[in-house]
ZAMARGU-4260 file (C-alpha; in steps of 0.2 Angstrom, whole numbers, plus 5000, padded with zeros to 4 digits):
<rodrens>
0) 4714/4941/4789 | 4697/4937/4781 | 4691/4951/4772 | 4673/4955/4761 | 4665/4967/4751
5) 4650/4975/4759 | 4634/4985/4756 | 4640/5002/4764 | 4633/5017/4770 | 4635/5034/4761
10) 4629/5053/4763 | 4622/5059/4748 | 4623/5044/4738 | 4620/5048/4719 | 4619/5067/4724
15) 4635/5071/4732 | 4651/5069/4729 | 4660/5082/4741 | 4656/5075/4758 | 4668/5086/4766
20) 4655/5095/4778 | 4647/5080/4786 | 4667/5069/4790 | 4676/5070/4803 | 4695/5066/4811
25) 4693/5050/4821 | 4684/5053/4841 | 4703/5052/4850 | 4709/5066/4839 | 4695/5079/4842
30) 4697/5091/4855 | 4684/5102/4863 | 4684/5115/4852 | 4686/5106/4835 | 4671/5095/4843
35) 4660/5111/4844 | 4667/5116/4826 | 4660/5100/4817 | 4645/5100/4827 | 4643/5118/4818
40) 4648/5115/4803 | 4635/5103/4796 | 4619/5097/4804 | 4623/5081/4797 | 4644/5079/4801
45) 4647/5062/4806 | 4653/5069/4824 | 4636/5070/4828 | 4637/5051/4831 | 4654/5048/4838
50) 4655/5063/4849 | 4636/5068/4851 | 4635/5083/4863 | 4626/5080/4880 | 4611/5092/4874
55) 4606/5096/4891 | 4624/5097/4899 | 4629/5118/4905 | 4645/5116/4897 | 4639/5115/4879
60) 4643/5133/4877 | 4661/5133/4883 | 4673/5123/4869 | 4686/5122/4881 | 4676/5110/4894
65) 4668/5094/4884 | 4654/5086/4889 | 4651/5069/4891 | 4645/5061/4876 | 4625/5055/4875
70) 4625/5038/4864 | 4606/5038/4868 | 4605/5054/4857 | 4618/5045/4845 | 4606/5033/4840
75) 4591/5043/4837 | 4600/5055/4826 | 4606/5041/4817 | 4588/5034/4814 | 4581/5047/4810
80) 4595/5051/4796 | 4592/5032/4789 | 4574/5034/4790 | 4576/5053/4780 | 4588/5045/4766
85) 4603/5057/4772 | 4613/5043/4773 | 4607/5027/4762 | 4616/5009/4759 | 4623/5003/4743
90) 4613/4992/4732 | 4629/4982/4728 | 4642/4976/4739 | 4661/4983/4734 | 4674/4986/4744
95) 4681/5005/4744 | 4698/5010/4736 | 4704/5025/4749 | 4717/5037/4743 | 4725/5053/4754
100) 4736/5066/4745 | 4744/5076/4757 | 4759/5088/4758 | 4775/5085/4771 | 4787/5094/4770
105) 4782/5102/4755 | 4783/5087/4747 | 4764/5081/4741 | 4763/5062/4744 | 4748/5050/4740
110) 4745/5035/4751 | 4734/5024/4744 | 4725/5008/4753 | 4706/5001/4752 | 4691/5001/4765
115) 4682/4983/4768 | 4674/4973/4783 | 4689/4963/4793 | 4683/4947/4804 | 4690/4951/4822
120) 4702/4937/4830 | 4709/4938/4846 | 4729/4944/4847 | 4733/4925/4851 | 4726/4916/4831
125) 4742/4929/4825 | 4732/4936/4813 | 4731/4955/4820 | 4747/4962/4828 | 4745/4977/4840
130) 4760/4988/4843 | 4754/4996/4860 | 4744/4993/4877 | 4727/5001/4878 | 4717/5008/4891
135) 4700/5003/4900 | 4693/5020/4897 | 4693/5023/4880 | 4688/5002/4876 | 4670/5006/4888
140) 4667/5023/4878 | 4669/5016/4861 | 4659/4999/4869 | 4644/5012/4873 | 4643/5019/4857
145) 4642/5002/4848 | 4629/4995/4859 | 4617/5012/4856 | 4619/5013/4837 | 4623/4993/4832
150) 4634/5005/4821 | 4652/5001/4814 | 4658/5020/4810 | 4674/5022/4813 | 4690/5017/4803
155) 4704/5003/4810 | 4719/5009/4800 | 4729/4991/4800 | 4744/4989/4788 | 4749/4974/4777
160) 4765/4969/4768 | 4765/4971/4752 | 4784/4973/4747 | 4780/4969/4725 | 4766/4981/4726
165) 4755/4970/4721 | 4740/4977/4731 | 4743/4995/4727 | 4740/4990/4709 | 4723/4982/4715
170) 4716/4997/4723 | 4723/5012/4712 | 4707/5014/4699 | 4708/5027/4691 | 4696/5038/4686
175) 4682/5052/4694 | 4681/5047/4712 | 4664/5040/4721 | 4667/5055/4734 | 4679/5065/4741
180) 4683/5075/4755 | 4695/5089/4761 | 4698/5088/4780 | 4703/5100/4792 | 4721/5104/4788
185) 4715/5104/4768 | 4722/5087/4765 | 4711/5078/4751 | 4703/5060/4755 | 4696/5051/4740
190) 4685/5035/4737 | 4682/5024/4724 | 4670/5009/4724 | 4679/4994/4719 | 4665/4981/4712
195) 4674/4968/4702 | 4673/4952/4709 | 4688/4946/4701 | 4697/4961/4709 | 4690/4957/4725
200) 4695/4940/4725 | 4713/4943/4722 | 4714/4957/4736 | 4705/4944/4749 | 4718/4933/4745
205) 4732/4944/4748 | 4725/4949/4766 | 4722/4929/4767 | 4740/4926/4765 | 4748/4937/4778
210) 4746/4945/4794 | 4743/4962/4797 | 4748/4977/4810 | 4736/4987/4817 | 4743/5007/4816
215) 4728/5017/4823 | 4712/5009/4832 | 4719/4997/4845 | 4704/5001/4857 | 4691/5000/4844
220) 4698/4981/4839 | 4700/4976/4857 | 4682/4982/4860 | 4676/4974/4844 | 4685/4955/4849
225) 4676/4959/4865 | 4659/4962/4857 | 4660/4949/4845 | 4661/4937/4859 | 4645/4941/4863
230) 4637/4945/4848 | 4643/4934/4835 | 4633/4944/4822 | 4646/4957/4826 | 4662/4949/4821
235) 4667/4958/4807 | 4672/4976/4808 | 4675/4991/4794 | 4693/4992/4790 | 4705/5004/4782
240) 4721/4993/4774 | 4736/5003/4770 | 4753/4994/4760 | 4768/4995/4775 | 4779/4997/4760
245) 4766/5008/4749 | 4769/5026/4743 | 4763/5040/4757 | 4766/5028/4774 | 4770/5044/4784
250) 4776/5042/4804 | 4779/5059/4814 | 4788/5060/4828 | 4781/5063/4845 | 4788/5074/4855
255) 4790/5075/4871 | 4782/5088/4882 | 4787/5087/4900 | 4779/5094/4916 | 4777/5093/4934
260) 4794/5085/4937 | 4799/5090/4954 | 4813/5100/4957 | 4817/5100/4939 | 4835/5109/4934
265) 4839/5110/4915 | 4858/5111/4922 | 4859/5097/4933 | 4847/5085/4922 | 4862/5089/4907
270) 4875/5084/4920 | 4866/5067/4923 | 4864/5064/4905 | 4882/5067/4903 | 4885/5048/4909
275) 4879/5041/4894 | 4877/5055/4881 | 4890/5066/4875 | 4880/5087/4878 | 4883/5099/4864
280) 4873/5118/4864 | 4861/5118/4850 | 4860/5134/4842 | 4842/5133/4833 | 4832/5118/4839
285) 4818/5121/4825 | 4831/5116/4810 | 4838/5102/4820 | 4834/5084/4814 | 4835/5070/4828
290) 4839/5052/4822 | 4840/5038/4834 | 4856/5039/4845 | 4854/5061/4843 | 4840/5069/4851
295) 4837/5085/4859 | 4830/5095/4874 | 4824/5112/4874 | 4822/5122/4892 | 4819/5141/4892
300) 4834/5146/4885 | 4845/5130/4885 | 4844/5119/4870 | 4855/5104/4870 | 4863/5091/4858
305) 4864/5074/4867 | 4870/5059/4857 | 4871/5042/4864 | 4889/5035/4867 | 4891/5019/4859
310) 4900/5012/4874 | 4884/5019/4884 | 4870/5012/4875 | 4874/4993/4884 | 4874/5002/4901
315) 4856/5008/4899 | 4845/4998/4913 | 4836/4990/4899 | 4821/4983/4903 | 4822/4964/4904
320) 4818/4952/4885 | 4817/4968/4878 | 4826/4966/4860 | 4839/4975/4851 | 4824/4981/4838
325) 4816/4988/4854 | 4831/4996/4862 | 4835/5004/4846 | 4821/5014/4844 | 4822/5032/4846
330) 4808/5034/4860 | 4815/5019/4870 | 4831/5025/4871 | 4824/5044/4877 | 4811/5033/4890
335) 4827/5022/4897 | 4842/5031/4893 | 4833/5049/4900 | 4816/5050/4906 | 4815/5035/4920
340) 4833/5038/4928 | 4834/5056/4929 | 4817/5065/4930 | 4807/5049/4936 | 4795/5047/4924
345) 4790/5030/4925 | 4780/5019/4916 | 4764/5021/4927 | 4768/5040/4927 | 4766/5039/4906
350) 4750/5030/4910 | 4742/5040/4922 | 4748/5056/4910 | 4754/5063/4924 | 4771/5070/4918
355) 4772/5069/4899 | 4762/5076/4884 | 4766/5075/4865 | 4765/5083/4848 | 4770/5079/4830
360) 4774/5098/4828 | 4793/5101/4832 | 4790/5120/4831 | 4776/5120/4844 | 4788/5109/4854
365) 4803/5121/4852 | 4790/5135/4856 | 4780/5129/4872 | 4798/5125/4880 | 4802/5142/4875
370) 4788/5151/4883 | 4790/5138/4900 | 4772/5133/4899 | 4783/5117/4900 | 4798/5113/4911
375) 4806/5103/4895 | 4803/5097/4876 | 4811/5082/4870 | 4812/5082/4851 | 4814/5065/4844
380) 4815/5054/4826 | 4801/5046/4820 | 4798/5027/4822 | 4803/5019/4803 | 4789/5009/4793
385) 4803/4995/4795 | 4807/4999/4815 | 4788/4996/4818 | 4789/4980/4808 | 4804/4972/4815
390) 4798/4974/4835 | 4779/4971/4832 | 4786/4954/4821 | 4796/4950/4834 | 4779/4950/4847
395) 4782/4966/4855 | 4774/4981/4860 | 4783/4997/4857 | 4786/5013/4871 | 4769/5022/4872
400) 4768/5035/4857 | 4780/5029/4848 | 4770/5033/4830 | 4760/5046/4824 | 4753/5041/4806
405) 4748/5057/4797 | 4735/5060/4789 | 4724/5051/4799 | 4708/5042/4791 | 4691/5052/4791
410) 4674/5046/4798 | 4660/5048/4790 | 4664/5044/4771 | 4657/5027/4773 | 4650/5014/4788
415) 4643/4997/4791 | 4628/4992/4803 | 4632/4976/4812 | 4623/4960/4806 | 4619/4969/4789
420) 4616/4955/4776 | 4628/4955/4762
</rodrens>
């Protein structure tokens, strides 16, 4: 991918370094009442732009029923913040060395990866590899905001390979960050601006040499290739690179969370999963730790072990030039070997989110099922940095929720404005 240094935008620039206040999670990871805490906590938090409240709509008082979001208003409150000075541009063009320490596990990781403006190519050129379908709703919503604000705000988390760790050394500078952040959950966000044009050089070239994966952001990138079709100004778009083999690339499972299945029977679906996975009672779901061919269930009161048969695993109704990366994965093999042949949960169903929900958190899982706001929870392993690799290398797209990178990147420490001169 062709990458640049750009001129970007910043709150506070020489007069604050903790932005905390005005960031924000990315718009698909905000819900209603975290979109009403933002909008309170700062009058200048970034949501404010990719989730402006409909001002006029009844529902503004009530967090648990969103309204729809006003772009119109988006653009006026971002003019009038240029025009204040809230947020200014850089006087010199740099790209942004982005660093996230945070604790899994109890163990305190940093990930470290840089910011810079990406020119867009359509999946075909090779240069971008996606990893799942998107949706026509969200790609109109995030196309509404960009036509009302001619604004790039949000992150594109893509991944590149860089297996000597070359690229880490690039962007790790050292020293008293540019600004920083804590977000929600406490977990520190750090950037750097990186103005050495030597240095700059050599990353470009790195990006220049390889392809990349997107992780987070496929709807923004679709919409973005769309846009740019039309407005060639446009083509570029701000970027967050991560290392696939750097320090801190963390992947939570999703669990599943399942609902509405008719006539659901935790007995009788154990009794058809007996044909391919040998069941075993599980004594405390919340220590146990699922890896490919072992997953669990948890029902009420039931909890169950159910590990894959080797003889079994061929006899799965696989779906047709699907590899053997693909068929390995954890959530493939729950989706083919589970969901589809005994509760009917088809691909369409996954689509229309008719039957299914997810969460990273295995003890919310283990405690939803407990409580039977759901019929079932189906605790998983996590998709591998090299799992994702081999399947998206190999020019496929991977079972819907497959990954859940952690922590995801902020809004709001730095944008771009479309056609901005270097």
């Amino acid at each position: 991918m062709k990458i640049r240094a750009f001129r970007g935008y910043r709150y506070g620039i020489g007069r604050v370094a903790d932005v905390s206040r005005v960031v924000a999670p990315p718009y698909d990871q905000i819900s209603p009442e975290m979109r009403h805490q933002l909008h309170a906590m700062d009058p200048h938090n970034i949501v404010r732009l990719t989730l402006p409240l409909n001002m006029g709509a009844p529902q503004l008082k009530d967090p648990q029923t969103p309204s729809e979001p006003d772009y119109s208003r988006a653009k006026q409150v971002l003019d009038r913040w240029l025009a204040e000075g809230v947020w200014a541009r850089e006087e010199r063009p740099a790209i942004y060395a982005y660093h996230q320490t945070y604790t899994v596990g109890g163990t305190t990781i940093t990930r470290m990866g840089f910011v810079a403006l990406g020119e867009v190519t359509p999946y075909a050129s090779g240069e971008v590899l996606p990893h799942e379908r998107t949706h026509a709703g969200p790609k109109r919503d995030r196309l509404a905001l960009l036509e009302a604000t001619g604004t790039d705000i949000g992150l594109l988390f893509m991944l590149v390979e860089d297996a000597a760790g070359r690229l880490v050394r690039l962007i790790d500078p050292g020293g008293t960050p540019t600004a920083e952040a804590r977000d929600l959950k406490g977990e520190r966000h750090a950037l750097w601006r990186i103005t050495d044009e030597a240095t700059i050089a050599e990353v470009a070239r790195h990006l220049a040499e390889r392809p990349v994966i997107i992780a987070d952001g496929h709807h923004r990138y679709e919409t973005a290739v769309d846009y740019a079709t039309r407005n060639p100004a446009a083509r570029e778009k701000l970027i967050a690179f991560f290392p696939l083999e750097g320090p801190g690339l963390t992947i939570l499972p999703n669990h599943r969370l399942v609902h509405t299945v008719h006539d659901f029977g935790v007995e009788r679906f154990l009794a058809g999963a007996a044909a391919w996975f040998d069941v075993a009672p599980l004594a405390d779901p919340l220590t146990f730790r699922p890896d490919n061919r072992r997953l669990a269930v948890v029902a009420g009161e039931h909890a169950a072990v159910l590990a894959l048969r080797d003889d079994a695993f061929a006899r799965i109704a696989w779906p047709a030039g699907t590899s053997a990366a693909w068929r390995g994965l954890a959530v493939s093999i729950l989706h083919e070997g589970l969901l589809r042949p005994l509760l009917d949960i088809t691909d369409e169903k996954l689509d229309a989110k008719t039957h299914v929900e997810y969460t990273a958190d295995q003890a919310e899982a283990v405690r939803l099922a407990r409580e039977r706001k759901f019929q079932a929870a189906f605790l998983v392993a996590p998709t591998t940095p090299a799992e994702l690799r081999a399947v998206v290398r190999g020019g496929e797209l991977m079972p819907q929720k497959s990954t859940h990178f952690y922590p995801k990147l902020l809004d709001g420490l730095v944008f771009h404005r479309l056609g901005d001169a270097a």
